[in-house]
N, C-alpha and C positions, 0 to 999 in steps of 0.2 A: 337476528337479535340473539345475542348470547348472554348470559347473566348468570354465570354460577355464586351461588354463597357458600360453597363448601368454607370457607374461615374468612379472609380478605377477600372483598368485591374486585379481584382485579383479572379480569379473563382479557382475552386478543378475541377478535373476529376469529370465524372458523376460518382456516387454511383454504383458500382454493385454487386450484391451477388455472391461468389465463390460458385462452384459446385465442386463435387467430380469427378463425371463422364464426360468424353468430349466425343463431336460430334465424328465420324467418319470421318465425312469433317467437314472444316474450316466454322465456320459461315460467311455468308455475313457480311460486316462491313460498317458502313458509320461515316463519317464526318462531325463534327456538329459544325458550327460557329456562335455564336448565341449575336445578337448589338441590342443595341437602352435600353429599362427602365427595371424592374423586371416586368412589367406582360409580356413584351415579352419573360421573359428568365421563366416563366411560363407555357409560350406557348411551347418553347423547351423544355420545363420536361417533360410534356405531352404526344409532339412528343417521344422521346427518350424511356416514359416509355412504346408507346404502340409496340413500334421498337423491344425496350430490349424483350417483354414480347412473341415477334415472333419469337423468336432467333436471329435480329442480332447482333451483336456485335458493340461497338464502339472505334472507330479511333481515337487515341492520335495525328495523324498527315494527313497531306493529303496523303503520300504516300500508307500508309496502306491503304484505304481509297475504297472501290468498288463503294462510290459515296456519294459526299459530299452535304449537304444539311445547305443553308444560310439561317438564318432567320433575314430577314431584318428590320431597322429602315427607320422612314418617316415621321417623325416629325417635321425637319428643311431642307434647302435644303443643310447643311453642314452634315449633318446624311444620306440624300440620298446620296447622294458624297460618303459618307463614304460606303456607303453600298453598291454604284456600284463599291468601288476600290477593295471591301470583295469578291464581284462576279468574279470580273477580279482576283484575286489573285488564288482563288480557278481553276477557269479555265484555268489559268497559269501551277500551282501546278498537279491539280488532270483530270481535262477534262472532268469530268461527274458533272453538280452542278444540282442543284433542287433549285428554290427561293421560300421561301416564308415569313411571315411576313407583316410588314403596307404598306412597300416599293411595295408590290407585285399586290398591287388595278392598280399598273401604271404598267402594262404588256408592252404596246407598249412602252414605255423609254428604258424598260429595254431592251429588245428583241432589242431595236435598237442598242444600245453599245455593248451587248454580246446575239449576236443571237446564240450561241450556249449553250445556257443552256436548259436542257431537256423539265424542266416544271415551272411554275409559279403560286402561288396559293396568294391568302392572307389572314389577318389578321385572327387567331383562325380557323382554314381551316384543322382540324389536319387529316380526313379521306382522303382528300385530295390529304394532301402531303405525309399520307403514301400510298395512293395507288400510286402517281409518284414513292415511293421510289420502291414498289411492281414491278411496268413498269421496273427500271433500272435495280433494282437486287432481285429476287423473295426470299423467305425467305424459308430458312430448316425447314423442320418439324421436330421436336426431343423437345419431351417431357423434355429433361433436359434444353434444353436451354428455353424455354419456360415461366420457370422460374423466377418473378421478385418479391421481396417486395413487402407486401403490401402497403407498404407509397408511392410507385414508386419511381425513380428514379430521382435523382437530382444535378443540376449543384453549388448547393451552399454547405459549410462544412457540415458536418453532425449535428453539433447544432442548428444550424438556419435554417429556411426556409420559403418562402415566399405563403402567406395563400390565393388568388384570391376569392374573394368575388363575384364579379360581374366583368361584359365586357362592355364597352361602357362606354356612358354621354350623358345628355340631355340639358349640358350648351350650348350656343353659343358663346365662348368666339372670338374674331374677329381675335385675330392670330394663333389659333387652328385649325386642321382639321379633328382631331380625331374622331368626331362625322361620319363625311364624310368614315372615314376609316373603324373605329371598328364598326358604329352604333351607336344605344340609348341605355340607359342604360337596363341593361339584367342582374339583379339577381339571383345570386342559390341560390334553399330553403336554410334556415338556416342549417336542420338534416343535409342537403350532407356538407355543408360547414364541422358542429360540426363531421359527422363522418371524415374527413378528416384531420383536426387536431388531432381528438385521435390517430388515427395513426401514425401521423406524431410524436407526443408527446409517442406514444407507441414504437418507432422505435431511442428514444433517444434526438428527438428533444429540445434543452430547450429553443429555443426562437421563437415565432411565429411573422413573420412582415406580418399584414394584410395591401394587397392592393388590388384598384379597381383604376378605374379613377376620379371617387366620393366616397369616402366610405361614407361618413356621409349620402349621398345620400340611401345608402343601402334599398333594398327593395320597396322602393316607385312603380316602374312597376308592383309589385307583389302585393300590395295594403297591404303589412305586412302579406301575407298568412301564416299563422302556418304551420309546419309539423313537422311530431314526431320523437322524439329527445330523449334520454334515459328514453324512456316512459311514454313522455309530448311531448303535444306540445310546438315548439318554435315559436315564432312569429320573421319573418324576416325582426326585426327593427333592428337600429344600438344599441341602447341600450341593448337590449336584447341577439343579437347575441354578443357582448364585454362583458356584464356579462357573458354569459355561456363561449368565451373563456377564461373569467380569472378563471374561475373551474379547469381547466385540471390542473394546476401548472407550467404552464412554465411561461417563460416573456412573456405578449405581448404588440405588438407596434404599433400602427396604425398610418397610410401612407394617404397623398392626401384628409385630413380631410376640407372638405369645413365648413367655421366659421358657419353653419346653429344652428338656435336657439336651439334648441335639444343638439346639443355637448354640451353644459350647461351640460345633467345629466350625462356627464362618467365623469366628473370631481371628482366625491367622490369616483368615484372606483377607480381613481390614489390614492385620498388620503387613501384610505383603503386598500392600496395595491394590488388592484384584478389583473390592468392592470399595465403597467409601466406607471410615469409619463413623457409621450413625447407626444408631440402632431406636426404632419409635414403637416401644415394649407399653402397651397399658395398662398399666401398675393397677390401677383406679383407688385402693386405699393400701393402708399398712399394717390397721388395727387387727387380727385375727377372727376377734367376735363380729367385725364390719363385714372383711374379706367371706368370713362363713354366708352371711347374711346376703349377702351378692351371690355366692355361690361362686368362689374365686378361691385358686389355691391362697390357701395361707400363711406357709411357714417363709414368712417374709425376714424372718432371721437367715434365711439360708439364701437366700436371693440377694441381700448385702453382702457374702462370701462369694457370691457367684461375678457381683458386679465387681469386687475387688479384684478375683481371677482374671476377669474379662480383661481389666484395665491392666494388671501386670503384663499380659499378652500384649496389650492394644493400648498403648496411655493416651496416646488421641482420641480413642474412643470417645462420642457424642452420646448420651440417651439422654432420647426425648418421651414424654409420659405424659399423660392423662390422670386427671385424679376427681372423685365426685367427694363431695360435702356437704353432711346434712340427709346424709343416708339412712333410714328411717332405723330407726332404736341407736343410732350413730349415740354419744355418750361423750361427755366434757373429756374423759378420760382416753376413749377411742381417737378422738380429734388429736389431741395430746402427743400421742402414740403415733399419731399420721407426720405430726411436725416433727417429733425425733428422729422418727425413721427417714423422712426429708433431709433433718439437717447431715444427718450420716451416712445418705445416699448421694449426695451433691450431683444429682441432674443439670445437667446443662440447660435443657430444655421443658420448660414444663406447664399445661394446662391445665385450668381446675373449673367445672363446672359445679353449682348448685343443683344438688338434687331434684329432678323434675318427676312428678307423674307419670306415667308411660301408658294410653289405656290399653288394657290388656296383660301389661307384663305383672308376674307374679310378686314383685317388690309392693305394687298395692296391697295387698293381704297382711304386710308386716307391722306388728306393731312400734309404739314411738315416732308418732311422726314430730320430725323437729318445724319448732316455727320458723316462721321466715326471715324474723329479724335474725335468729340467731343462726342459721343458714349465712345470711348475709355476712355476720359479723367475725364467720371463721373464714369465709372464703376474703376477707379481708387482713386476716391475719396470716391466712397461706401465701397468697399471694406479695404480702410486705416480707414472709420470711424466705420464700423463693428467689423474690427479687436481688437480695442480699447475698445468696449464693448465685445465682446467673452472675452479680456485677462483678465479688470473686473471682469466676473461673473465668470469664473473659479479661480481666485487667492481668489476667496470666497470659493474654495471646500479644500483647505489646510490644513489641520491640521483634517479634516474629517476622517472618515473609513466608507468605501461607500462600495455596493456588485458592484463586475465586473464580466463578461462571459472573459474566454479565449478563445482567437484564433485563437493564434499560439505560439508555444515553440520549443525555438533553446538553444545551450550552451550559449547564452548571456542574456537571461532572457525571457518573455512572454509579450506578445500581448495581452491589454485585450481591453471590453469595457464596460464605466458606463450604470446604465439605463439611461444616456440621452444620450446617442450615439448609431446612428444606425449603420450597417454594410458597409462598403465599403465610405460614404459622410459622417458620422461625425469624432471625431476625437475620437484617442483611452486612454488607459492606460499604461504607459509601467512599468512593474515589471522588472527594469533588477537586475540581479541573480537571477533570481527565476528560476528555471529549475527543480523543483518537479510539475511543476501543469501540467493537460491536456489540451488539446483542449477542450471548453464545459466544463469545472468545472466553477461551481460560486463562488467564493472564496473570501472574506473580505480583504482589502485592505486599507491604510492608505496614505493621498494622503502627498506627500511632496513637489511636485514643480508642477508650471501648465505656462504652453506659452499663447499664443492667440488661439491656437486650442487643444493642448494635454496635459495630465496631465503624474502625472510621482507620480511611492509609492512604498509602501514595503507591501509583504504580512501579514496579520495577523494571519489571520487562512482560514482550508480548510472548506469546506462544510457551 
């Protein structure tokens, strides 16, 4: 059972490798339901691949299921909601759960709604929660099952996959708590990263999305320590580890990029084609007196210079962004200031959440809290004036022949996406009649029509 909600409900079975020979007895199986961002559904790959690598098997559903294990979000208090009704479902459904995940730092909560769940671990806890799994249902010894890829196992299609650079952050953003949850930031050497991706890229992968909760942050705990890496060292900068990803030959896409001066030098590598040109920088507002109040830099005048820079460099550059509304002392005025700076920033891509609660995080303390209706009624005005510029900059890709990744293919044509579109939160390509291509082929394409968020072509050629 797989079930991520990091943004679109749309995950694959976990990968697993067929074997010839089968147990004598049935492996142990568990059930895996796994909510909240990609590093958490990271953290379930993890989990699953050291599961798979012990023989047991995994559960398409809760009934198969000798014990289902949640891993939980705890981010907003509508994600904990969310993840104690994933608890209560499972314990519905199956009666044996295991929690763990960001949700799981709050044991006593949890334990209060559903005291009957086995055990409770959190965040990146994975010895943990397989030893809970170990407690419920002990694992068969049998060499054949034992068995798993070396890339591990994973909840996304087999083309893409999400790269974990580091755990944690060292921001203090005031409606964050993350720091509180996962820690300070905690980088892997660069080698384990780069051997990680070869594999992944050895095992068929053709698109690598690196995320951390900072990347651009990368390395800074580690003080840029080298370690050796195809018979060099690699120094575990962000520079340095994005050049040697763009070596292997897949896409790659980097995730949660903080504007720090440095993001300046991958900009040639988009334009020299090493990396893809995307960059997924969160903005979250534009107002100054907002930005202060977040605890976010805020000379957002100089960050439209920066973006102009970037794109003289890079004019295919994509940025995608984040933005909150309704941020408490937020001000008709601050909102105002968020839309100009929008209309002058012309994002490609862009999300906006309503202002939530967070318990614990320090953005409770501030004064001004905006109501709900009017919360509502800007993120209804962001969003119609977003829309306007996405449908813009895409009716500029028309008459183009851009490369795209597939997939998905039915009798009605394919699913693809450009290099500025990530997997599951941006928008896609649709080839309909095209039913020669794969899943994972990158194939040349000719755009013909584009909306506000999707484009629409015909194929041109394969490879």
């Amino acid at each position: 059972m797989t079930d991520n909600k990091a943004a679109r409900p749309r995950t694959n079975p976990a990968r697993e490798p067929s074997h010839a020979a089968a147990s004598a007895a049935a492996p142990p199986t568990v059930g895996f339901v796994s909510l909240g961002c990609p590093k958490a559904l990271v953290d379930s790959e993890r989990i699953i691949t050291r599961l798979r690598a012990e023989g047991y098997a995994l559960s398409p559903d809760y009934a198969g299921a000798d014990v289902v294990v949640v891993n939980t979000c705890g981010f907003l208090d509508s994600a904990k909601q969310e993840s104690l009704d994933a608890i209560g479902e499972a314990l519905a459904e199956n009666g044996r759960v295991i929690v763990t995940g960001c949700m799981g730092v709050e044991q006593d909560r949890i334990r209060a709604v559903h005291p009957g769940v086995l055990a409770v671990t959190g965040p990146h806890q994975y010895e943990q929660v397989v030893a809970a799994v170990h407690e419920a249902v002990p694992p068969l010894h049998d060499p054949f099952l034992d068995l798993v890829p070396p890339e591990g196992l994973h909840l996304t299609p087999r083309h893409y996959a999400y790269l974990k650079i580091s755990e944690g952050c060292n921001n203090r953003c005031s409606f964050c708590i993350i720091p509180s949850i996962r820690g300070d930031l905690a980088s892997r050497p660069a080698g384990d990263v780069m051997r990680e991706a070869e594999r992944l890229v050895a095992a068929g992968v053709k698109e690598l999305l690196v995320i951390s909760q900072d990347t651009s942050a990368y390395g800074v705990d580690l003080k840029y320590a080298a370690s050796p890496w195809n018979g060099a060292p690699l120094k575990a900068r962000f520079l340095d580890l994005t050049r040697a990803l763009g070596s292997l030959g897949a896409w790659v896409r980097l995730h949660y990029v903080y504007p720090y001066p440095h993001v300046d030098d991958v900009i040639p590598l988009m334009a020299e084609g090493h990396v893809l040109p995307y960059l997924d920088i969160p903005f979250q507002h534009a107002s100054p007196s907002v930005l202060k109040a977040m605890r976010r830099p805020a000379a957002q005048e100089r960050t439209l210079e920066r973006i102009g820079r970037w794109r003289d460099i890079c004019p295919d550059l994509a940025i995608r962004s984040t933005f909150i509304v309704g941020f408490p002392g937020e001000t008709e005025d601050d909102f105002t200031q968020l839309l100009d700076w929008l209309g002058a920033a012309r994002l490609n891509r862009v999300g906006c959440f309503k202002y939530e609660p967070v318990e614990g995080a320090p953005a409770n303390a501030i004064d001004g809290v905006v109501p709900d209706e009017v919360k509502e009624e800007r993120w209804h005005r962001f969003m119609a004036a977003q829309q306007e510029i996405s449908r813009s900059l895409l009716a500029e890709r028309v008459g183009r022949e851009i490369d795209v990744i597939v997939d998905e293919v039915d009798e009605e044509g394919a699913m693809a996406r450009s290099v500025w579109d990530a997997p599951e939160i941006d928008g896609s390509v649709f080839l309909n009649g095209c039913s020669d291509v794969k899943a994972g082929e990158i194939v040349r394409a000719r755009v013909l029509h584009a909306d506000e968020y999707d484009l629409w072509g015909e194929l041109v050629r394969k490879g």
